[in-house]
VOLO-439856 format. One record per atom (N, C-alpha, C): residue number from 1; x, y, z; atom name. Coordinates in steps of 0.001 Angstrom, whole numbers, plus 500000, padded with zeros to 6 digits. Layout:
BEGIN
+-----+--------+--------+--------+------+
: pos :     c1 :     c2 :     c3 : site :
+-----+--------+--------+--------+------+
: NUM :      X :      Y :      Z :   CA :
...
+-----+--------+--------+--------+------+
END
This chain:
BEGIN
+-----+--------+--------+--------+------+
: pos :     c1 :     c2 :     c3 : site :
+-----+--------+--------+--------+------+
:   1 : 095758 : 558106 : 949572 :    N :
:   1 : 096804 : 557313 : 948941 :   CA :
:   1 : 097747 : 558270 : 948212 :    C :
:   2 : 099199 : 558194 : 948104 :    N :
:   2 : 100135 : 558855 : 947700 :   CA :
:   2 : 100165 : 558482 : 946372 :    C :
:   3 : 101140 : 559211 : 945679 :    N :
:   3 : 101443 : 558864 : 944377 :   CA :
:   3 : 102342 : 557814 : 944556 :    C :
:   4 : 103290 : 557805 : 945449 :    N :
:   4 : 104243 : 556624 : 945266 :   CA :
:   4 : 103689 : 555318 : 945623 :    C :
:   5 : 102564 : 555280 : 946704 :    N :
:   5 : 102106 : 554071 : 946715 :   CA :
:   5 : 101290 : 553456 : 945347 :    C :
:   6 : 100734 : 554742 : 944640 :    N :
:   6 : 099979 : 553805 : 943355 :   CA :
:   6 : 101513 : 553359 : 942921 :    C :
:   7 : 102254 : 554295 : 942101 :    N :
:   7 : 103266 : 553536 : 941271 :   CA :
:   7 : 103936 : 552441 : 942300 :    C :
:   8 : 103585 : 552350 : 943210 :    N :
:   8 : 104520 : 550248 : 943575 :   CA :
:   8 : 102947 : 550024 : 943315 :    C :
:   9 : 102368 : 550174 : 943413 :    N :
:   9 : 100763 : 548914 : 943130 :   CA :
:   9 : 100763 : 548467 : 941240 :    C :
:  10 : 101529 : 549756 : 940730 :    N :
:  10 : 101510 : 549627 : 939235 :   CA :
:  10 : 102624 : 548770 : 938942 :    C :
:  11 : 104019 : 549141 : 939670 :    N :
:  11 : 104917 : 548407 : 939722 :   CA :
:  11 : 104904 : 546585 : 939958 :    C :
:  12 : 104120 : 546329 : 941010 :    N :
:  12 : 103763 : 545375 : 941603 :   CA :
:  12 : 103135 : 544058 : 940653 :    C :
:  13 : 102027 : 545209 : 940111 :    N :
:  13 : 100680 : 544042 : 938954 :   CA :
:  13 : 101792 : 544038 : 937591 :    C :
:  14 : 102526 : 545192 : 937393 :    N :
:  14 : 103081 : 544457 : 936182 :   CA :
:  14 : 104255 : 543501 : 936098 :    C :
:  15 : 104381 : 543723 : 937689 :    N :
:  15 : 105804 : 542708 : 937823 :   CA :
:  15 : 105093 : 541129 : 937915 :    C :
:  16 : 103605 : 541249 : 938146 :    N :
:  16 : 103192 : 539565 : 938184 :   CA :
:  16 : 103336 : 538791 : 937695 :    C :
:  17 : 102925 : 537197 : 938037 :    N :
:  17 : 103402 : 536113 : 936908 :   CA :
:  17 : 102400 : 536172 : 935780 :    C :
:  18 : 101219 : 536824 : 936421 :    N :
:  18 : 099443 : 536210 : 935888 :   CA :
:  18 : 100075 : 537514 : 934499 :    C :
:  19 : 100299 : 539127 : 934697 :    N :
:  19 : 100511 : 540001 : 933713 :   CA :
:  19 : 101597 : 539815 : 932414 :    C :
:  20 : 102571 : 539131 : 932848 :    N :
:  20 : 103819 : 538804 : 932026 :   CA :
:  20 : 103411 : 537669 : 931406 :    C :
:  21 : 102702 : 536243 : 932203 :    N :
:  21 : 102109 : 535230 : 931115 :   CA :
:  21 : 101178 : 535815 : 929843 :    C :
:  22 : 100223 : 536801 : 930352 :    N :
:  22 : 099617 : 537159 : 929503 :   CA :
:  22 : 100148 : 537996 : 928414 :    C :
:  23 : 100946 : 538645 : 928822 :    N :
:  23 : 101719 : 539739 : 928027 :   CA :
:  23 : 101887 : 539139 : 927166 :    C :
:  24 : 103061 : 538192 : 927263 :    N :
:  24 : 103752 : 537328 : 926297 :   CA :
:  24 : 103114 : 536659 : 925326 :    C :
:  25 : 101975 : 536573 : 925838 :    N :
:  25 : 100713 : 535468 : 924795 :   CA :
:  25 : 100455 : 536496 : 923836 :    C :
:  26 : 099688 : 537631 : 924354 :    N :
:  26 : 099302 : 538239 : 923607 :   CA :
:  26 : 099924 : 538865 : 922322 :    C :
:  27 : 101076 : 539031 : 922559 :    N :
:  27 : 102478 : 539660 : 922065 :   CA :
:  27 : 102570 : 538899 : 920737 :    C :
:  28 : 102218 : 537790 : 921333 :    N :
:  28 : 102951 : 536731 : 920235 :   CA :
:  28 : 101526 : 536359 : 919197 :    C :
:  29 : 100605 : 536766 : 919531 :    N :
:  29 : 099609 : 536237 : 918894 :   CA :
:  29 : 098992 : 537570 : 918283 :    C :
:  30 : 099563 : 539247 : 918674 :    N :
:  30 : 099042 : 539830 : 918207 :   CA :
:  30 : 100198 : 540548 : 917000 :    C :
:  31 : 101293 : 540844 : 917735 :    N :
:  31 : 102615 : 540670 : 916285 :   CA :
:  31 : 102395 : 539787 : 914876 :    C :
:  32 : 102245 : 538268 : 915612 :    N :
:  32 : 101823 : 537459 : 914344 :   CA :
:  32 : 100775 : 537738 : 913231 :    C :
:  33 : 099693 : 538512 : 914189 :    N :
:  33 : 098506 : 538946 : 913146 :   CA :
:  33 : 098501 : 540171 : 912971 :    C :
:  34 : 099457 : 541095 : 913318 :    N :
:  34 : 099094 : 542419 : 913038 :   CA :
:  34 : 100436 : 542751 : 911691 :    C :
:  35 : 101666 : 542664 : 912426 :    N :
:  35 : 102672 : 543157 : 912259 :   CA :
:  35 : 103465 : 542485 : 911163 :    C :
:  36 : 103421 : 541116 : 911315 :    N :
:  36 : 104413 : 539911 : 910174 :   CA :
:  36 : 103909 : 540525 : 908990 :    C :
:  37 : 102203 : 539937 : 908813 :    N :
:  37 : 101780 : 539885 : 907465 :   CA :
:  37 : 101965 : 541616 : 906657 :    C :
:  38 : 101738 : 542353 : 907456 :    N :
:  38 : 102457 : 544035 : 906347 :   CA :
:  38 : 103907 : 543689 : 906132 :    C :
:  39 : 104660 : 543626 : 907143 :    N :
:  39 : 106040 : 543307 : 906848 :   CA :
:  39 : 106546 : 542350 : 906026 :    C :
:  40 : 105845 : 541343 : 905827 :    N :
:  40 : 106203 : 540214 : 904724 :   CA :
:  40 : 105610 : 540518 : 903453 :    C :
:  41 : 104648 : 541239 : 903181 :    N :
:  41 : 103912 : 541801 : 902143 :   CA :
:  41 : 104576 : 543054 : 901993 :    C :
:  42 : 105039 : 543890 : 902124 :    N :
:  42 : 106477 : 545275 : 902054 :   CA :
:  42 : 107376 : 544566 : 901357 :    C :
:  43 : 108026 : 543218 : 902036 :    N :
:  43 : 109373 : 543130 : 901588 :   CA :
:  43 : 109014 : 541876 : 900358 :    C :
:  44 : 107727 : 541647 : 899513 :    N :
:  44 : 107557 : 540950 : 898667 :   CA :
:  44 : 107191 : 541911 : 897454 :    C :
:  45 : 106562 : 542921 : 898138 :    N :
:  45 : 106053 : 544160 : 896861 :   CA :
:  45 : 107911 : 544671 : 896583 :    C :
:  46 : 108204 : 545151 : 897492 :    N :
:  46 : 109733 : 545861 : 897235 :   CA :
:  46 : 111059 : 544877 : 897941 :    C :
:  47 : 111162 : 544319 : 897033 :    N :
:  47 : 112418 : 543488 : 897846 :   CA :
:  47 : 113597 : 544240 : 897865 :    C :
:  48 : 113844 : 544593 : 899354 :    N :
:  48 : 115128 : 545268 : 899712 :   CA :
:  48 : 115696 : 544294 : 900622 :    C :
:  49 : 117162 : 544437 : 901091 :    N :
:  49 : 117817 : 543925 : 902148 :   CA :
:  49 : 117070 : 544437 : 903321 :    C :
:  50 : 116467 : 545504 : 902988 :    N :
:  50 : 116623 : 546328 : 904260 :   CA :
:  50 : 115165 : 545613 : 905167 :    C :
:  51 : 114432 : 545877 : 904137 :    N :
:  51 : 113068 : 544897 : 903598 :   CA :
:  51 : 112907 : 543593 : 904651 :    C :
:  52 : 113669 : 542759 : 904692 :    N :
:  52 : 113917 : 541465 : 904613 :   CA :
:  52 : 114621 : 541526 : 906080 :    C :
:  53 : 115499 : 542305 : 906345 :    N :
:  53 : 116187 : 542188 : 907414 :   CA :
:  53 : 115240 : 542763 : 908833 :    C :
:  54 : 114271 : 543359 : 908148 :    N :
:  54 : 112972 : 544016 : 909171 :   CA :
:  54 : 111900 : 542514 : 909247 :    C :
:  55 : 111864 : 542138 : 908359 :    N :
:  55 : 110636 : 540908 : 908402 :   CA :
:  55 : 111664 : 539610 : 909777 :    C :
:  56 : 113228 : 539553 : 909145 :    N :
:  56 : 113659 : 538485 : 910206 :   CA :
:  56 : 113774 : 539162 : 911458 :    C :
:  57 : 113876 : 540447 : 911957 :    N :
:  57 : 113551 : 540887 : 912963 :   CA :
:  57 : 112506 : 540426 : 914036 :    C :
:  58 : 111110 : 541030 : 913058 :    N :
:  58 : 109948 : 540610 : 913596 :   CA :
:  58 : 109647 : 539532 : 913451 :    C :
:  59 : 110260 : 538353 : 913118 :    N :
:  59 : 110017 : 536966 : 913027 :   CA :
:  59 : 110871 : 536547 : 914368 :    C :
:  60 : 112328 : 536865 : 914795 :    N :
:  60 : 112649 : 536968 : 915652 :   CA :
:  60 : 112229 : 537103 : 916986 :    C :
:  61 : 111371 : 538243 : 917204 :    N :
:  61 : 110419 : 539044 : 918173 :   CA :
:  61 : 109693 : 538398 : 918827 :    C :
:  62 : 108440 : 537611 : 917467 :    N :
:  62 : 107822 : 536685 : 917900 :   CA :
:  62 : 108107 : 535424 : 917993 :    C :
:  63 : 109006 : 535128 : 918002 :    N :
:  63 : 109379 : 533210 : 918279 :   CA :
:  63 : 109958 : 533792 : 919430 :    C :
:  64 : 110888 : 534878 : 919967 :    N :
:  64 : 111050 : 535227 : 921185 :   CA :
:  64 : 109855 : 535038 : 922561 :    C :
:  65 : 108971 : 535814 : 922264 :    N :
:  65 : 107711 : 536163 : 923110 :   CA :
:  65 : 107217 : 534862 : 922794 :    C :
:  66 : 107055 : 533837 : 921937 :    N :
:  66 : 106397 : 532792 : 921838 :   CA :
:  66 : 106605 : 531551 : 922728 :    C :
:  67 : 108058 : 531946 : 923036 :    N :
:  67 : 108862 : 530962 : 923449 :   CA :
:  67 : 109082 : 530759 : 924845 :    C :
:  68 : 109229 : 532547 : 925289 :    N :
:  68 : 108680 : 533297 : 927028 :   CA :
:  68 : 107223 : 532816 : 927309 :    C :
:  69 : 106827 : 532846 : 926554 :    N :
:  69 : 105014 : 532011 : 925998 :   CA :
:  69 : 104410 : 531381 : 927140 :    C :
:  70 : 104983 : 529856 : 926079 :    N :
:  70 : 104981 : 528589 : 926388 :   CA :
:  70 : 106302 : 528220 : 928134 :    C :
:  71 : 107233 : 528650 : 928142 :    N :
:  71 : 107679 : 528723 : 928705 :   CA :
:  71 : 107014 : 528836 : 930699 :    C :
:  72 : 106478 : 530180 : 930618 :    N :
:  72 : 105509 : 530489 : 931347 :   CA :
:  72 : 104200 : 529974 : 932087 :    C :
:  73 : 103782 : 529340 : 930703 :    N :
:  73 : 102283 : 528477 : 930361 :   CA :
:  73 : 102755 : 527204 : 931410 :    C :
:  74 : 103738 : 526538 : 930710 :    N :
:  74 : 104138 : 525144 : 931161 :   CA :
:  74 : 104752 : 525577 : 933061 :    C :
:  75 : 105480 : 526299 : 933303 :    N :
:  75 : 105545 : 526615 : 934545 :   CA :
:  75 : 104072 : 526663 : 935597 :    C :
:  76 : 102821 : 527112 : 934942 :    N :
:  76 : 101788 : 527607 : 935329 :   CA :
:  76 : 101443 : 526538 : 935655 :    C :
:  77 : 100951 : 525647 : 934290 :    N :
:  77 : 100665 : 524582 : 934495 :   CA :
:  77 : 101314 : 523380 : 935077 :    C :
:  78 : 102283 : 523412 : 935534 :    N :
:  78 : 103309 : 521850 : 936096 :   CA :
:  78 : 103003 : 522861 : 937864 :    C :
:  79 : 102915 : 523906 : 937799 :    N :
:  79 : 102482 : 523932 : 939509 :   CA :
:  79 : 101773 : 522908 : 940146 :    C :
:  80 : 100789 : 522547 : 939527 :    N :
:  80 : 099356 : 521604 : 940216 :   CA :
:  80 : 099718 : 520207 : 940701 :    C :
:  81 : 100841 : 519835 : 939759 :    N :
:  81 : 101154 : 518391 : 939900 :   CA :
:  81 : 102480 : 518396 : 940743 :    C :
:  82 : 102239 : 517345 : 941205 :    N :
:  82 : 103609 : 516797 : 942382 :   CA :
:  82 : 104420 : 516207 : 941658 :    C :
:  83 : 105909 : 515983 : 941971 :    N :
:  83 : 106788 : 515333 : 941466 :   CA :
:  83 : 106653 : 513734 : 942291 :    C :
:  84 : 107106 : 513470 : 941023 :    N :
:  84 : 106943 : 511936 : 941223 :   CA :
:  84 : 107937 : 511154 : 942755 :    C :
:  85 : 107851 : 510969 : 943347 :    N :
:  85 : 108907 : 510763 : 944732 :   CA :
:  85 : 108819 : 508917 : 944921 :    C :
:  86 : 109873 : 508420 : 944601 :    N :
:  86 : 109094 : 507091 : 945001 :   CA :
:  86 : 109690 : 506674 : 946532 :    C :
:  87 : 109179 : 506047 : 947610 :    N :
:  87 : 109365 : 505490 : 948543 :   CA :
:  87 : 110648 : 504906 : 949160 :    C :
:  88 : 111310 : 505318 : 949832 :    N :
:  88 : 112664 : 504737 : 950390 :   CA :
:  88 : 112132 : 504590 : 951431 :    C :
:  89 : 112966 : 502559 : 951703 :    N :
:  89 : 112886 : 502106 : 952630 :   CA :
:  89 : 113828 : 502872 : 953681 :    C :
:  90 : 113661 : 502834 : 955507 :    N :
:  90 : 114818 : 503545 : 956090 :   CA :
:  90 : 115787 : 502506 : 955651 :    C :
:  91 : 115755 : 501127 : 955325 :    N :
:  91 : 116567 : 499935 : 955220 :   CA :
:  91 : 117598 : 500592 : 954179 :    C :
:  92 : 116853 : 500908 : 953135 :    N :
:  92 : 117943 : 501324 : 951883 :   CA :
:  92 : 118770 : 502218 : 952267 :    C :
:  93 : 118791 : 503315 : 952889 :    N :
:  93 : 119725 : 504284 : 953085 :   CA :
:  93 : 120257 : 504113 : 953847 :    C :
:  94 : 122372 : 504344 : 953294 :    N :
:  94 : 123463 : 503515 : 953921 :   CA :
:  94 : 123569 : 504309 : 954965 :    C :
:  95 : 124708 : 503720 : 955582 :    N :
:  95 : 124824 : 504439 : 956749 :   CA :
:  95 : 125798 : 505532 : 956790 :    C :
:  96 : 126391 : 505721 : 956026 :    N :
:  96 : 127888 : 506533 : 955370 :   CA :
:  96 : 126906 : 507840 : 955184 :    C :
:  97 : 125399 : 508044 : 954260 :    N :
:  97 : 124565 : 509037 : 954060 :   CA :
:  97 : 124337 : 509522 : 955460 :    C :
:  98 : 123761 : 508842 : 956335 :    N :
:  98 : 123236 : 509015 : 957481 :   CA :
:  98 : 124402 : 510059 : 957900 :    C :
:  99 : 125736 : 509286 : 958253 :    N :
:  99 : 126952 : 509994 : 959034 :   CA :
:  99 : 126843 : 511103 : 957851 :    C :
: 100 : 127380 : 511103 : 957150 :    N :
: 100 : 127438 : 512339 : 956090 :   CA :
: 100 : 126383 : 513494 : 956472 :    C :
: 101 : 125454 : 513155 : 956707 :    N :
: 101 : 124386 : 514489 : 956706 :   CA :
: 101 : 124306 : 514681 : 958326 :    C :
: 102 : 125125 : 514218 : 959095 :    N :
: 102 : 124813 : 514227 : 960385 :   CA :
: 102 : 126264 : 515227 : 960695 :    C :
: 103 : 127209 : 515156 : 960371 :    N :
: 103 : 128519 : 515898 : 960068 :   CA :
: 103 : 128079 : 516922 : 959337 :    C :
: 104 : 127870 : 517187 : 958586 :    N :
: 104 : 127253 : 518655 : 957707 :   CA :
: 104 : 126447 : 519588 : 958336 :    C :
: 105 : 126104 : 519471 : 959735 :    N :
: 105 : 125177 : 520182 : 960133 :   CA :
: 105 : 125674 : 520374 : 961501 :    C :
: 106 : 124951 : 521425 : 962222 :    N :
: 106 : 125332 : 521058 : 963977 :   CA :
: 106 : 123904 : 520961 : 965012 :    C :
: 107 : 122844 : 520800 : 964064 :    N :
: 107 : 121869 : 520110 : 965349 :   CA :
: 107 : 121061 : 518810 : 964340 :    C :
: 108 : 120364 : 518216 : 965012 :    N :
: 108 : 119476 : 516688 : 964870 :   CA :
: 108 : 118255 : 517190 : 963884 :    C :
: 109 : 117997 : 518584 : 963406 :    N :
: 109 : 116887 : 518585 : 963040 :   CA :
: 109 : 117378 : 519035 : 961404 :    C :
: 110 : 118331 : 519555 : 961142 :    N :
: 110 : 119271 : 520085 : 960265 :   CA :
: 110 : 119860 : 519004 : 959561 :    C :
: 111 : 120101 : 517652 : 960314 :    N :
: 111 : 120450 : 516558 : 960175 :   CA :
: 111 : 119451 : 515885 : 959394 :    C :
: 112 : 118321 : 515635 : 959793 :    N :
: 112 : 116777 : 515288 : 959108 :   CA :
: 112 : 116804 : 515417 : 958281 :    C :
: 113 : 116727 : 516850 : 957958 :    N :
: 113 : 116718 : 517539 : 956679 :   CA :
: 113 : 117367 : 517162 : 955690 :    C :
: 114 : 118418 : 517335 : 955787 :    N :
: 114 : 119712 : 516868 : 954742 :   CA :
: 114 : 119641 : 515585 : 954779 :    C :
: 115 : 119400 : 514875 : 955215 :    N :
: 115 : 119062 : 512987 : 954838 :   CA :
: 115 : 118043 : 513029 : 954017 :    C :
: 116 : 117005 : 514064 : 954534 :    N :
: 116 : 115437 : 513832 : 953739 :   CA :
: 116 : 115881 : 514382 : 952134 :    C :
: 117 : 116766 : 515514 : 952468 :    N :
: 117 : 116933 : 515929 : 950789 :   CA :
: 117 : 117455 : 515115 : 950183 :    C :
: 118 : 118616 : 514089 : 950520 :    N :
: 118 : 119664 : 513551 : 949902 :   CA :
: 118 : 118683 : 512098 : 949441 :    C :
: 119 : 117854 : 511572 : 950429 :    N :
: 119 : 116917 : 510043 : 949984 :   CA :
: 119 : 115082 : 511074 : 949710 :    C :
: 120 : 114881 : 511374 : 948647 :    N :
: 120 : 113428 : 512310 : 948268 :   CA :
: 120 : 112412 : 511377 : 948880 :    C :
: 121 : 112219 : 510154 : 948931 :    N :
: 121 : 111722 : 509217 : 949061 :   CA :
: 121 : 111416 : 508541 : 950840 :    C :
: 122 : 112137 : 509406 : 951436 :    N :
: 122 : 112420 : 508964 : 952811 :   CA :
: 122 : 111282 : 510082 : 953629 :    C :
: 123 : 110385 : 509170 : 954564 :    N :
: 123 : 109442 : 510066 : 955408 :   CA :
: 123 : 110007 : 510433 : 956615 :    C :
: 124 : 109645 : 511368 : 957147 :    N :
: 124 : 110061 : 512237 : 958265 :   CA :
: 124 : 110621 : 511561 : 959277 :    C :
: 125 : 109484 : 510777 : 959990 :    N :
: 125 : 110103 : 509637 : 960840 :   CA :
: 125 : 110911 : 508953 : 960706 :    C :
: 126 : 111226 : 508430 : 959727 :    N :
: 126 : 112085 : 507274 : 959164 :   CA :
: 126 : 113656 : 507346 : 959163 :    C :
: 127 : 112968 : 509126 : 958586 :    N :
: 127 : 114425 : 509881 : 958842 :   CA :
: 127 : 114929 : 510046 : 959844 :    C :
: 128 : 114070 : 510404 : 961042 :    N :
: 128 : 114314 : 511139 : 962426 :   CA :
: 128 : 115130 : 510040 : 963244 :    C :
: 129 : 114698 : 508387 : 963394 :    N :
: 129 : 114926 : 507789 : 963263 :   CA :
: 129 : 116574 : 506778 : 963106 :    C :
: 130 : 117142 : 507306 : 961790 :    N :
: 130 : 117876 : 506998 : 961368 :   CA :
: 130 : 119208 : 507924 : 962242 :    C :
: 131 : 118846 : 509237 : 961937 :    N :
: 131 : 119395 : 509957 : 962855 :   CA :
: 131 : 119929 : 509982 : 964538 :    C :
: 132 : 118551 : 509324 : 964809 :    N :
: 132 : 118751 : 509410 : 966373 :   CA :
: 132 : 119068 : 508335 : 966167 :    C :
: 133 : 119274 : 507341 : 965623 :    N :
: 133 : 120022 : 505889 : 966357 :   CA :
: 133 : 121874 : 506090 : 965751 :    C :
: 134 : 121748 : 506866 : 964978 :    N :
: 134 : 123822 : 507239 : 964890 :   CA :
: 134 : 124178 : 508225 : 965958 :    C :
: 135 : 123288 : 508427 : 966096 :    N :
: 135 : 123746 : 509620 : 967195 :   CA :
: 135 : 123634 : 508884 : 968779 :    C :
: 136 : 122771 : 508210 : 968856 :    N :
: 136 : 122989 : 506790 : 970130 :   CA :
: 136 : 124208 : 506351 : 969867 :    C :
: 137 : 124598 : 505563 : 968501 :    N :
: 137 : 126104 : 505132 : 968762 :   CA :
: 137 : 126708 : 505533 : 968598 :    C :
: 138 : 126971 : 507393 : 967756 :    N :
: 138 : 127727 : 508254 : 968732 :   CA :
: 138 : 128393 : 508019 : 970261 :    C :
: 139 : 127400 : 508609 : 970727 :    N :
: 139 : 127627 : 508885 : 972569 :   CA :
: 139 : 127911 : 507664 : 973713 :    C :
: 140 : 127520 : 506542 : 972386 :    N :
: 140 : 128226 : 505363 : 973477 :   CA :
: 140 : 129265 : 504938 : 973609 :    C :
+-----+--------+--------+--------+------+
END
């Protein structure tokens, strides 16, 4: 193994989601307990501007990283679950959508697609469907 292949493998793990979620946690939970309480205890023994302007720093820092945090966390966690999609009849979707997504494209399957994105609710068939019968009265 080369040297350049370790540094992309090093490159790689720290570019992950799993290393940066953690990062951020830690960051925020170890600033809070390491770093605030000297810094807020400095600028209470000696009150300076200078003092004070270092404590809103590191108060800064960590509501930053806290915020990349949670941020992260909630991404992690909303993976698992599906979005809510509710059911379209083919009945409901006009026919103006149909032509619309059938014009936007130049083949029948491209066409699908863009109906399926435009009604979330609409199943494959239903779609396919909808498609191939404008495109019948197309060509007639």
């Amino acid at each position: 193994m080369t040297k350049g292949d370790e540094v992309s493998k090093i490159v790689r793990l720290l570019d992950s989601e799993v290393v940066q979620r953690w990062a951020a946690t830690v960051a925020t939970i170890g600033f809070s307990l390491s770093v605030l309480p000297s810094r807020v205890g400095q600028a209470a023994e000696h009150p300076s501007v200078w003092n004070w302007v270092v404590v809103v720093v590191v108060v800064g820092g960590i509501v930053s990283f806290a915020v990349n945090a949670v941020a992260m966390w909630r991404k992690r966690l909303a993976r698992g679950t599906k979005p809510d999609h509710t059911f379209v009849a083919p009945e409901d979707v006009p026919f103006l959508d149909v032509e619309s997504a059938i014009e936007s494209t130049t083949d029948r399957i491209s066409a699908i697609k863009a109906l399926r994105e435009q009604h979330r609710g609409l199943g494959l068939k239903a779609a396919a469907d909808l498609v191939d019968a404008a495109l019948d009265e197309r060509s007639e």
